[in-house]
Every structure is written in C-alpha cells, then in structure tokens.
N, C-alpha and C positions, 0 to 999 in steps of 0.2 A: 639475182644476177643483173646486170649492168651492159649493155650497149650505146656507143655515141657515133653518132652521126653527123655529118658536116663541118665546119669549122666555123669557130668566133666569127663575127658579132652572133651569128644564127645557126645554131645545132640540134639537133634532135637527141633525146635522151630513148633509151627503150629499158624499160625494167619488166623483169619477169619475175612472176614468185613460183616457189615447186607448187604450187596446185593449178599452173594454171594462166593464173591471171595475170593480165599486162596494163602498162602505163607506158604513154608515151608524154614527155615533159618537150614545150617546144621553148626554145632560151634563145630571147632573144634581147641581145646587151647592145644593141648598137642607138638606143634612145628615141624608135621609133611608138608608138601610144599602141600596144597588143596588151588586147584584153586579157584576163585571168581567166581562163576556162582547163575545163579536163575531159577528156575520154578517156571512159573506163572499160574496162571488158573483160566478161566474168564469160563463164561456160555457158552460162541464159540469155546474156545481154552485151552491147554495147551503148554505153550512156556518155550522151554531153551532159557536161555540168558547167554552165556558166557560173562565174565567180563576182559577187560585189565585190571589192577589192576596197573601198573606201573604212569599213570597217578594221581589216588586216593592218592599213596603216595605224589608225587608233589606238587599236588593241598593242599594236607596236610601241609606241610612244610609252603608253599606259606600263606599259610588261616592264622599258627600263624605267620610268620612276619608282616604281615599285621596287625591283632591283635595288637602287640607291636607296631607300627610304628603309627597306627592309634590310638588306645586305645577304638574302638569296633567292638565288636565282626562280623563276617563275614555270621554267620550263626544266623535269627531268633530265638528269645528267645520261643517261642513256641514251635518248630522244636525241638530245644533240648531237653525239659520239655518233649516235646511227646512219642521219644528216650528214655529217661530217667523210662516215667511211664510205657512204653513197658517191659524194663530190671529189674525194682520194682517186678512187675508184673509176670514176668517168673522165678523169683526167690521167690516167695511163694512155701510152700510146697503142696500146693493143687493143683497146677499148673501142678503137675505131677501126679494126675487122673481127672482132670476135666477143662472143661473152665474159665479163669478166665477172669471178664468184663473188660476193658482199657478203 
C-alpha cells in the first residue's frame, strides 16, 4: 500500500508491504542536484543506502539500445505494470490522507 505526502516539485512517497516493512521514496522534480539514496526498514533495522547514480544512467542508455537492436524489451513486463500501478496509485487524490491498496 501506497501513501503521498506533499505536493510537486517535493513529495514524499510511503510504501508499506503486509509484513512489515516500509520505504519512504523522497521526489524531488523541481531540478535541484538530490542524491539517490534509500532508507529501509525491516523489523531488525533501519538502513541508509547511498546510491551511485552515474551507473543507473548507463545501464539506461545501454537497456534502450538494446531495446532497438534486439526489439524486446530488457525489463519484465510485470516489473513495469508493477512500477506503473505504484505511480497510478500515488497519484489518487486520497492518497494524500490515507493508504491506498497496490
């Protein structure tokens, strides 16, 4: 399940899975330079994870030539849809006072 916080350019995302654990996604669209990092948090721990980010791009680039060169896709069609019904989802307007199911 799905909570959003804030509004454009800077919101906070809250995901919660049934056992538990949680992510918070911070999105921030207004063009300022914010690192790729995560906190995670399990029933043991809360972990930062910094992110290289300079790879991601790469591996981006790489994934569509591939794409084109091969003619499918690189990334699970599930995977996407999933992505997808997460960002559906966070863009409800109820989403921003209550949980919404995914």
């Amino acid at each position: 399940r799905i909570q959003r916080w804030g509004d454009e350019p800077r919101s906070r995302l809250l995901l919660e899975w049934r056992d538990g654990a949680t992510v918070v996604v911070h999105v921030h669209t207004d063009g300022t330079t914010t690192p790729y990092a995560a906190s995670v948090t399990t029933a043991a721990e809360t972990r930062y994870v910094s992110i290289d980010s300079r790879p991601i791009f790469a591996s981006t680039a790489r994934a569509f030539l591939t794409l084109f060169d091969r003619g499918e896709a690189n990334v699970p069609r599930a995977e996407s849809l999933t992505v997808r019904r997460i960002l559906d989802a966070a863009a409800q307007p109820d989403a921003r006072s209550t949980f919404i199911d995914i």
